[in-house]
N, C-alpha and C positions, 0 to 999 in steps of 0.2 A: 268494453275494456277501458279501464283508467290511463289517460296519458302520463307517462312517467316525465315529471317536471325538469327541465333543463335549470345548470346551473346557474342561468340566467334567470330562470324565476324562483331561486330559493329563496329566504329572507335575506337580506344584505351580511346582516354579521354572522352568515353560515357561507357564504360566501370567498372562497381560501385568497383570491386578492383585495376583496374589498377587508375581507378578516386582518390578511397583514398589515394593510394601508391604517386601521384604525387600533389594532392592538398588539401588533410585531409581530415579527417573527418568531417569536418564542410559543405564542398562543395556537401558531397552527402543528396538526401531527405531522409524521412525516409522508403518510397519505396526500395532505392537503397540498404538503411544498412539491410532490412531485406533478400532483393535476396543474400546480403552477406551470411546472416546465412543459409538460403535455399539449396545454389549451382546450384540449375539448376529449371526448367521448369517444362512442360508438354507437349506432342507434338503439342500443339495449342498457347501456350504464353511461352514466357521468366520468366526469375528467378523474374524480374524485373513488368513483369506485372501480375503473379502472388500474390507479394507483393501488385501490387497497386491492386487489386482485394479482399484481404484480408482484406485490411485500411479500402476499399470502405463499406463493410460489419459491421463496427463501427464506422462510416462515420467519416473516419480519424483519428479517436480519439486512441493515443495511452494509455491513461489510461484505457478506455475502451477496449483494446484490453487484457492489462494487467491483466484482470478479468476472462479472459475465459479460459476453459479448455481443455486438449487434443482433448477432442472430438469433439469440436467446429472447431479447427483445420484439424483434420482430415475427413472433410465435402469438402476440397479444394480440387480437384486434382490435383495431384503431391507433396501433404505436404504427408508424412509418420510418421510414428513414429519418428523418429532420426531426421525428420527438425522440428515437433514439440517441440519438446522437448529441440531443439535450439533458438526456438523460445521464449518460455517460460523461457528458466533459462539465456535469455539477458534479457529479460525483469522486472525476478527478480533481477538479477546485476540492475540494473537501482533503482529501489524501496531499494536496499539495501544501494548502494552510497545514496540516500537519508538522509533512517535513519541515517546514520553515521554522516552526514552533521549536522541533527537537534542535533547530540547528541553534539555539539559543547558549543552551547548555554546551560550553566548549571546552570542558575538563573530563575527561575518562577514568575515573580510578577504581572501578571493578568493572566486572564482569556483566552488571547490572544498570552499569550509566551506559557502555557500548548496546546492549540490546533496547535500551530505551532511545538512545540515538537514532538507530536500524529502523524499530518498528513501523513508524511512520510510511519508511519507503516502502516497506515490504511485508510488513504481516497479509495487506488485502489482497498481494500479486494472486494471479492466476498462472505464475507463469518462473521460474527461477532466474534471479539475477545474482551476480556475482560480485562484491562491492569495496572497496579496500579504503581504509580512513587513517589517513594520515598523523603522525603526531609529533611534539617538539619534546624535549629533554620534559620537559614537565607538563607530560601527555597532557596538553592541552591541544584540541584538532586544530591541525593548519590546513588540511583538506578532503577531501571524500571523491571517491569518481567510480564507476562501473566496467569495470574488465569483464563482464558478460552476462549473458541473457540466453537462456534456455536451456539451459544446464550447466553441471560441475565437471567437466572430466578435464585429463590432463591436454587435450587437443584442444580445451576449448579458452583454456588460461595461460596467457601471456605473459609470462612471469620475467619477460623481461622491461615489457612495456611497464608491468607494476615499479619494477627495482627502477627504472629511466626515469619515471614521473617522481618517485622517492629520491631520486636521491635530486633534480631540477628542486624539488617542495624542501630537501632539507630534511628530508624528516627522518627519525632516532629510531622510530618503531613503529609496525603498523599493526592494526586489527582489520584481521581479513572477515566478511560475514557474508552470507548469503541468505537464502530462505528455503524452505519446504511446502512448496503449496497446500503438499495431501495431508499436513498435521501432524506428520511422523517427524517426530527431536531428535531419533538418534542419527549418529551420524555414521555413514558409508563407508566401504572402504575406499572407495573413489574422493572422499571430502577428506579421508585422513592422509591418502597420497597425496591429493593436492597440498595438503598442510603443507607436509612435511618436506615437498619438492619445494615448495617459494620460502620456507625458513631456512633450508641449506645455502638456497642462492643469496636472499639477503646477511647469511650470517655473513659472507665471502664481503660485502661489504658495509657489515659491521651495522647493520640496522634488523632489528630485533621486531619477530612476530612476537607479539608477546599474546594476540589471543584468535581464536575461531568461534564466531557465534551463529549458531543455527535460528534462525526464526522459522519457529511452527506456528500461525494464528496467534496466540496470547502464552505460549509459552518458549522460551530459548533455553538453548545449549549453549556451552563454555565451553573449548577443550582444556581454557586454562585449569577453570574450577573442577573437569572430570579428566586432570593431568594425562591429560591426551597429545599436549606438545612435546 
């Protein structure tokens, strides 16, 4: 039987660290950048085919991968704790350069610049958060913040804590968003109570929802644009 060659004896430029070190980051797959964070195998495959074993399992999809948890991970052999965990906090750098990216854009004037905002934080959740984006007279964001995490219902939204922080930020009108993890856009009856409870209270002090954005994956809901307010 033939010894299966360690990635210590590949050629140098098949090599996913010496590959980076000589031709970037760009030239490796995303196979190669995870055997990066890994270091090594199992005694039957490479760091490298490990990696592509893992992909193959969210059938390449790295935003799919970006949803799962330790234990998902820890189903491979030769991922441990410590490459997990490698594995997950590149993958949150990744989702984080994001948000920072979308926070650039600080003007809202559809329906369409709020979901682009959002998506960042929240297309890849495995999990529903709750998110309220502040705005001045000329919805430009003066701030963003999270009123909840694991679901929409009226028990679990603080709709006073929202109107306290609006009105401390100053702000004229906000858009409230959350996400759908399982892909489904429309919205609930439990996302249109919620609407419609924190635009009565903010009307009382004179600051205007003026939109609800669903993120399903790569596509959003409006309630403004499916006059749902």
């Amino acid at each position: 039987m033939y010894k299966k060659p360690s990635i210590k004896e590949w050629a140098v430029e098949d090599r996913p660290r010496e590959k980076l070190l000589v031709q970037g980051t760009r030239s490796l797959s995303e196979a190669e950048l995870i055997a990066i964070l890994i270091g090594s195998g199992n005694s039957k495959e490479s760091a490298v085919e490990l990696a592509r074993r893992i992909l193959s399992a969210v059938n390449n999809d790295l935003a799919a991968l970006s949803k799962k948890d330790a234990a998902f991970l820890l189903k491979f052999n030769g991922i441990g704790e410590a490459k997990a965990v490698n594995i997950m906090a590149a993958l949150e750098l990744g989702r984080r350069r994001k948000e920072q990216a979308a926070s650039v854009k600080t003007t809202i004037l559809n329906s369409r610049d709020a979901a682009n905002y959002f998506r960042p934080l929240l297309e890849d959740l495995p999990h529903e958060e709750f998110w309220v984006l502040l705005l001045n007279r000329s919805n430009t964001v003066i701030d963003k913040f999270m009123v909840s995490q694991g679901g929409v219902t009226g028990t679990v939204i603080d709709v006073r804590l929202i109107l306290k922080t609006a009105l401390e930020k100053l702000a004229c009108s906000l858009i409230l968003c959350h996400n759908h993890p399982s892909g489904n856009i429309l919205a609930s009856e439990a996302d249109k109570k919620v609407t419609q409870k924190i635009k009565e209270a903010a009307q009382l002090m004179e600051i205007a929802v003026i939109d609800h954005v669903i993120i399903a994956h790569d596509q959003y809901l409006s309630f403004a644009d499916e006059a749902l307010l």
